[in-house]
C-alpha positions, 0 to 999 in steps of 0.5 A: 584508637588502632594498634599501628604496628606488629601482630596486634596492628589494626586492633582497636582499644576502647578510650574512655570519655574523660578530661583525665586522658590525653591518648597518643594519636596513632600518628605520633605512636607510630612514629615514636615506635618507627623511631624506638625500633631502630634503637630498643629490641623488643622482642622478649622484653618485659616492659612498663607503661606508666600513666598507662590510661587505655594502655596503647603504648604498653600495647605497642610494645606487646605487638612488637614482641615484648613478653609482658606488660606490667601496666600502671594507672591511679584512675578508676574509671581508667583502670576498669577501661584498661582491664577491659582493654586487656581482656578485648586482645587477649592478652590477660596471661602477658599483663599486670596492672598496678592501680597506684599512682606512678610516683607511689609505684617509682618509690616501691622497694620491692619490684621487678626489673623492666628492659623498657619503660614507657611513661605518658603522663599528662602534659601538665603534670609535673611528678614525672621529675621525681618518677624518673629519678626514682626509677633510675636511682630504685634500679627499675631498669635493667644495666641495658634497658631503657626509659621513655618519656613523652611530653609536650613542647608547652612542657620542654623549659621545665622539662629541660631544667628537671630533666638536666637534658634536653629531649632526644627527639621531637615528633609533632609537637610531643618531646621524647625523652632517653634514659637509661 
């Protein structure tokens, strides 16, 4: 799996061999990152990846300017392969993992504000319902930033009714859900 964009393009992240890991493909990030550029700034933008498996979207956002990643990933194996990840680019001064799962992490009181969230969890898991909510409502977001969701078309009736919305762009068979 290749960085598609900015000044990481072309580097390689390891993914580790598990039925718990659903990776992006590069054709899809790309897109997506062709699509947020056009409407989310990242340069000096403290971002978050949640469900953060190998780590390629957070490291999307890092090679197109953001200044920090603060990565979350429950799993692990997962989480010794985003370490390893992270060490490989260099880039252990710009990130952060938090081992915990992303609904634990979405309740915490006490956290840092993000400008952007990016959130990729498995197609079937369903707790990115509450996630976004407690996100929203636990004020992880900046007044200006922005959360990003991506789920699969097999996803979109119950996405659509928990969401109360329906996804702002399609790309492939991935849905991209805004909130801000």
């Amino acid at each position: 799996m290749r960085i598609t964009g900015g000044r990481l393009k072309g580097r390689t992240l390891k993914v580790p061999k598990s039925d718990l890991i659903r990776p992006t493909t590069d054709r899809v990030r790309e897109s997506l990152f062709n699509y947020l550029n056009n409407i989310f700034e990242f340069e000096t933008a403290k971002v978050c990846d949640i469900y953060a498996g190998s780590g390629s979207l957070g490291f999307e956002c890092l090679s197109r300017g953001a200044s920090s990643i603060d990565f979350v990933e429950k799993n692990y194996v997962i989480y010794k392969n985003l370490v390893n990840n992270i060490d490989a680019m260099g880039e252990k001064e710009n990130c952060k993992i938090y081992k915990m799962p992303a609904l634990k992490f979405s309740s915490m009181k006490d956290h840092a504000q993000y400008d952007f969230i990016i959130a990729d969890p498995p197609f079937f898991k369903y707790d990115i319902h509450s996630v976004v909510k407690n996100l929203l409502e636990n004020k992880f977001i900046h007044s200006n930033g922005l959360i990003v969701v991506e789920r699969s078309i097999q996803t979109e009736e119950k996405d659509v009714d928990a969401f109360g919305k329906s996804p702002d762009k399609r790309i492939g068979d991935s849905l991209i859900y805004l909130f801000d």
